[in-house]
C-alpha positions in Angstrom: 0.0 0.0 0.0 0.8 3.6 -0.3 1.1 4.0 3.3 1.9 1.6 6.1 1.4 4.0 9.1 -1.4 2.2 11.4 -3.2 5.4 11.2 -3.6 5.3 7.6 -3.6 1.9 7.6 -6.8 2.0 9.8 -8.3 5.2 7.4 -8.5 2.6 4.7 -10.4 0.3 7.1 -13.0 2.0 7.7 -13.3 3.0 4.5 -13.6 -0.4 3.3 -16.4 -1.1 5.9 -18.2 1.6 4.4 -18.0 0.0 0.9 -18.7 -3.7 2.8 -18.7 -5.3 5.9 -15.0 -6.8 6.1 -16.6 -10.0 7.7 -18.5 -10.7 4.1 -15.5 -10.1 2.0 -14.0 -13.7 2.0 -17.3 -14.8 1.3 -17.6 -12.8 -1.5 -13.9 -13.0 -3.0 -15.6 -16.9 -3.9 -19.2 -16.2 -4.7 -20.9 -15.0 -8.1 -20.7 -11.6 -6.4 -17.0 -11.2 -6.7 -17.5 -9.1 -9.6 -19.3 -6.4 -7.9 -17.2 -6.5 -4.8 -14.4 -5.8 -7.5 -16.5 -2.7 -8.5 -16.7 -1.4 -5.4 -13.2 -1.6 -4.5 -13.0 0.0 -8.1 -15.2 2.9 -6.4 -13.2 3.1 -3.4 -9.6 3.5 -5.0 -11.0 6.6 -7.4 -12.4 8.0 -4.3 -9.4 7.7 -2.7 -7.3 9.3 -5.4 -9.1 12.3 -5.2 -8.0 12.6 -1.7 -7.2 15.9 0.1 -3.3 16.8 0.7 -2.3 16.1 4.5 0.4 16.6 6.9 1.3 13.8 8.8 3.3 13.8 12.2 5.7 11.7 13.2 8.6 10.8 16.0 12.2 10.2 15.1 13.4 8.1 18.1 17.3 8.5 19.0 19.3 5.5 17.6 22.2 4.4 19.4 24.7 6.5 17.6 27.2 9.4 19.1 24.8 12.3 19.2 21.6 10.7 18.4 18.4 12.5 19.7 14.7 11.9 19.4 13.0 15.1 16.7 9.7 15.0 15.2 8.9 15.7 11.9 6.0 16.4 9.4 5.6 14.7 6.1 3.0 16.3 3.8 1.8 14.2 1.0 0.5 15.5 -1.8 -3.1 15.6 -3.2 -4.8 12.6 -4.5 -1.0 10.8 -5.5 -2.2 7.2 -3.8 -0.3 4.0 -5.2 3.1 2.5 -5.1 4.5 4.7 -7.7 8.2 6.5 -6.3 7.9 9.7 -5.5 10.3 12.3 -5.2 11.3 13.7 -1.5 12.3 17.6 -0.6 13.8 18.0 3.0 13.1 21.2 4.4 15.0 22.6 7.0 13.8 25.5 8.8 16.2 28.3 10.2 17.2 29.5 14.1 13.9 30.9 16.1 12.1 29.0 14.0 10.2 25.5 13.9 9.5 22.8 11.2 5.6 24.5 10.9 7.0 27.9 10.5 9.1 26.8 7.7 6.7 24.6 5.9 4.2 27.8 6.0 6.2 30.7 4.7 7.9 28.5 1.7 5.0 26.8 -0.1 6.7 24.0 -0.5 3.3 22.3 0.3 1.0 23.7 -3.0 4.4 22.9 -5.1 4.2 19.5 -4.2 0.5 19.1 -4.7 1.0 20.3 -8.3 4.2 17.7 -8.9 3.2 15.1 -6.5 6.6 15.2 -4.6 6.8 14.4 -0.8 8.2 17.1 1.6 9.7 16.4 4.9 10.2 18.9 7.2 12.1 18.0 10.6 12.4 19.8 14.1 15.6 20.0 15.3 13.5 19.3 18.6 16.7 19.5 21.0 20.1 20.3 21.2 23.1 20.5 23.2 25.7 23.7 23.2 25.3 27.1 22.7 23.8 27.9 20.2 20.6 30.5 19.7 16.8 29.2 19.9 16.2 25.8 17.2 19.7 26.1 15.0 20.7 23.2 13.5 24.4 23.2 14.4 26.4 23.3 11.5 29.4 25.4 13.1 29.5 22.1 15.6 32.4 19.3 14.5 30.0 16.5 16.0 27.0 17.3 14.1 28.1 17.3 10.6 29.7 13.7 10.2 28.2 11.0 8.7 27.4 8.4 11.5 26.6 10.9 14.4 24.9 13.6 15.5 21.8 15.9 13.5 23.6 14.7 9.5 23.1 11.4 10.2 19.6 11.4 12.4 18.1 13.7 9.1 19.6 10.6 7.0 17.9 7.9 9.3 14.7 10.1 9.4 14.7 10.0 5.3 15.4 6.2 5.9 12.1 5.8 8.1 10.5 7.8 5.4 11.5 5.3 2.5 9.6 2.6 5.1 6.4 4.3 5.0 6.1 5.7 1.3 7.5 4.8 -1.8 10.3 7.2 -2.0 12.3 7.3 -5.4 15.6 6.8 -4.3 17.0 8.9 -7.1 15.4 12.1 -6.4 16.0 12.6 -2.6 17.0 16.6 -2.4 18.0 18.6 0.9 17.3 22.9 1.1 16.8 24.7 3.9 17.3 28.0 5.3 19.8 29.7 7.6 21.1 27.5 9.8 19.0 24.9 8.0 20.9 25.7 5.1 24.3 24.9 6.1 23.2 21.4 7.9 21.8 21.0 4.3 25.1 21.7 2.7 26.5 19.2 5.3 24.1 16.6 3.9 24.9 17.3 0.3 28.8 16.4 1.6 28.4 13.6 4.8 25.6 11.6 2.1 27.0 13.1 -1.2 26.0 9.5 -2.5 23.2 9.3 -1.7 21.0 13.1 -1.8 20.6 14.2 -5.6 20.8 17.7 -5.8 20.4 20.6 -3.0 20.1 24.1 -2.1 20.9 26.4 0.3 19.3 30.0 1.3 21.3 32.4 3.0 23.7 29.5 4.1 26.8 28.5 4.8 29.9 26.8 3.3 30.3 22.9 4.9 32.8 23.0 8.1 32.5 26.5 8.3 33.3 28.1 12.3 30.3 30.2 13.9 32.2 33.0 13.4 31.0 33.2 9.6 27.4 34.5 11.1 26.9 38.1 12.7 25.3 38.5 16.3 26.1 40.1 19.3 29.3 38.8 20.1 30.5 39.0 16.2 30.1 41.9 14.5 32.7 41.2 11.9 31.6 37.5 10.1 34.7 35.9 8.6 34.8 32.7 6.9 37.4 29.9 6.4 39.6 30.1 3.3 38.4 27.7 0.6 40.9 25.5 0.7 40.5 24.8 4.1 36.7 23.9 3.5 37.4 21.8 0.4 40.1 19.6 2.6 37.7 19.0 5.2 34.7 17.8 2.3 37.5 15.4 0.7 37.5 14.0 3.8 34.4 13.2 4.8 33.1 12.5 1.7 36.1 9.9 1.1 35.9 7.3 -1.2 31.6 8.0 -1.5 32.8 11.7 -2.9 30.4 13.1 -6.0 29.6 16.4 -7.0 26.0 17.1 -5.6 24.7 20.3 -7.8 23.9 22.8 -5.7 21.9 26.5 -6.3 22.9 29.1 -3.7 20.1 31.8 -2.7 21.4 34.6 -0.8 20.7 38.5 -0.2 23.3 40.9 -0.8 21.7 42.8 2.1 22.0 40.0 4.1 22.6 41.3 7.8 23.0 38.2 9.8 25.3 35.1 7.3 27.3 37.8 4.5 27.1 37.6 1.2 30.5 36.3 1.3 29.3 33.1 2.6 27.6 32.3 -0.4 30.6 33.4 -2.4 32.9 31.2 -0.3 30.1 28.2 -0.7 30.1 28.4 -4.4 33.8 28.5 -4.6 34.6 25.4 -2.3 31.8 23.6 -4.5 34.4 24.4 -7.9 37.1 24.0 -6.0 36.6 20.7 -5.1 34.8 19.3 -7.9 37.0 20.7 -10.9 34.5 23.0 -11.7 35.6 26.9 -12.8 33.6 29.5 -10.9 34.9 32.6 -11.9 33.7 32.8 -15.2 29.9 31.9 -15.2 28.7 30.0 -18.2 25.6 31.9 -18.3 24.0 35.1 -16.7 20.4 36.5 -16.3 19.0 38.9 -14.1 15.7 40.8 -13.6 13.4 42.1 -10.7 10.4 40.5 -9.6 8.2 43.2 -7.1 10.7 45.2 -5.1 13.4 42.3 -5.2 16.2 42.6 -8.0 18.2 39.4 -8.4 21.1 37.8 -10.6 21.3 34.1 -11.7 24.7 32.6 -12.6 25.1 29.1 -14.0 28.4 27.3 -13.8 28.9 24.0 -15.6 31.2 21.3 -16.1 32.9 19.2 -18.9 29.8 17.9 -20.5 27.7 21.6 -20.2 25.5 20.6 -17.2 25.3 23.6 -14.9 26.2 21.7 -11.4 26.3 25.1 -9.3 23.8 28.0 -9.9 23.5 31.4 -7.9 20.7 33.1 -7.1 21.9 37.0 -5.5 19.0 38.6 -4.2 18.8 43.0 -3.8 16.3 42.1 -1.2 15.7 43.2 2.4 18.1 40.7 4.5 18.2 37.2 5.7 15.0 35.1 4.9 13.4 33.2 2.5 12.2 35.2 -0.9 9.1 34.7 -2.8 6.6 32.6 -0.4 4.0 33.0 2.2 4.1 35.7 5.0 5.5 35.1 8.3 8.9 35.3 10.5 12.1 35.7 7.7 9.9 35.9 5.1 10.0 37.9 1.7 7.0 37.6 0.1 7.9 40.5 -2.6 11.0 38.9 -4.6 11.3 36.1 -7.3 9.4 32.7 -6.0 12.6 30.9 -5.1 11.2 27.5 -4.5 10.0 27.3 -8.3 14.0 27.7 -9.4 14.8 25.2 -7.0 12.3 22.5 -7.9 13.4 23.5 -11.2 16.8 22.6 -11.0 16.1 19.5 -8.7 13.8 18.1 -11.4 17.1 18.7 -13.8 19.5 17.0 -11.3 18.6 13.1 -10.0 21.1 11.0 -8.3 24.2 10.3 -10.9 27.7 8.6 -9.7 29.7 8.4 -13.0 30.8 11.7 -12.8 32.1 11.3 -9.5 34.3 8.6 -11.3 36.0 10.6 -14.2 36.9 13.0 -11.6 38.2 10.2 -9.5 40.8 8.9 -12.0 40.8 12.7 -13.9 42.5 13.5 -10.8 45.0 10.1 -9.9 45.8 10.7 -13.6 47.2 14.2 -12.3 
């Protein structure tokens, strides 16, 4: 079945009792009346795929891995998609002060994903340990960004649990999120490069970055790693698993919390590491949408496939551009998501160029 949650599992029974009294069905299944009990399963199915989009809630329990903790998390599945087809799955990571609710209501992810028949996730960090300001993921933190421990791996388990529940295509798993949500996204894209497709990040940071790359009281003056730094500590997590994930970087020029510099610095450990040239976009388009100005910059590789895209926003400061109102939210600016589902839909899971860099580079 499409779902195997006992509380959808227990939807479709009473829905069958409404159709037929489970007791009779047997009975039926071997009479001269199995043809209409197949119409009115027939009946019950096209109901059922004109079913409303819902949220449903669940509980990540903490595994028994270094810095495993329990979170919650909402899947929403989108409008009348029932079967056993694979869907696509966006993870959505919401930001510090925020929740998973509040990020799943100013992006509209949600009516994207009713149109395309994608699944979203979106997780609550839920707790914590250090120092670190109201809900933020803790990308600055050494122990939270590896594969195996702490919140990189529990978001890969929670995907995992996902894949148990719905039919998940395997190939089209993508990671965004926004602030601090964006750089434990970037540290997906590297602890699981072989495994998410494609990513982005919004007003983000670069993987292995130091807190000192965001501003707040104690920090006036952000400063981030140098790249070469960043790209040595992405060789080695990613290891032997190590593939280019394709990434689009949204950030604000006027960005008064994570500089536009980050982004820069993002982008540039991306080509650095992956052989890909970044100071000479391969193509360049920009425009205003409401009171938002913005420039897009593509940035292929050997075979003319744009791997890393920017998206620099004139906009007000740090927040999500072109969705629903609410707390970091800029509803006046180019719908972001629409770019982003864009270029996931252009980018599924591929390991062969991960390869020809492989030997490109012992070849060296």
């Amino acid at each position: 079945m499409f779902m195997k949650s006992p509380e959808f599992l227990t939807a479709i029974a009473r829905k069958l009792r409404r159709i037929i009294p489970l007791s009779k069905l047997s009975k039926l299944a071997r009479s001269r009346f199995r043809g209409r009990l197949r119409a009115a399963l027939v009946g019950w199915w096209e109901r059922l795929q004109r079913a409303p989009a819902y949220d449903q809630a669940h509980r990540f329990e903490a595994r028994d891995y270094p810095g495993s903790r329990s979170r919650h998390y909402v899947v929403h599945v989108p409008r009348g998609k029932v079967g056993n087809r694979p869907r696509p799955l966006v993870m959505v990571l919401h930001g510090c002060r925020q929740d998973n609710r509040d990020i799943e209501a100013i992006t509209g992810f949600n009516e994207l994903a009713d149109r395309h028949g994608f699944l979203v996730v979106y997780p609550f960090v839920t707790s914590y340990r250090g120092m670190r300001n109201r809900n933020c993921w803790g990308w600055w933190f050494d122990h939270e960004i590896h594969a195996g421990a702490g919140e990189v791996e529990d978001l890969w388990q929670i995907i995992e649990d996902i894949k148990r529940l719905y039919p998940v295509d395997e190939t089209r798993i993508h990671a965004t999120g926004l602030s601090s949500g964006a750089g434990m996204a970037v540290a997906m894209m590297v602890a699981h490069a072989d495994k998410i497709a494609s990513g982005a990040a919004v007003a983000g940071v670069p993987y292995a970055e130091r807190a000192t790359a965001a501003r707040h009281a104690l920090n006036k003056d952000p400063r981030n790693r140098p790249v070469v730094a960043i790209v040595k500590a992405m060789r080695a997590e990613m290891g032997e698993n190590e593939r280019l994930v394709p990434i689009q970087v949204v950030h604000s020029r006027d960005d008064d919390t994570v500089d536009i510099n980050s982004a820069k610095v993002l982008r540039d450990s991306w080509g650095h590491c992956f052989d890909i040239d970044t100071r000479h976009p391969s193509k360049v388009s920009s425009g205003r949408d409401g009171a938002t100005g913005w420039e897009h910059s593509s940035y292929c590789d050997d075979a003319g496939t744009a791997v890393i895209e920017t998206l620099f926003l004139d906009g007000p400061g740090h927040g999500w551009y072109g969705g629903n109102p609410g707390q970091f939210s800029y509803p006046d600016g180019p719908d972001i998501k629409l770019g982003m589902w864009k270029f996931f839909r252009a980018h599924p899971l591929r390991r062969e160029g991960s390869l020809r860099r492989r030997l490109r580079r012992a070849s060296a």
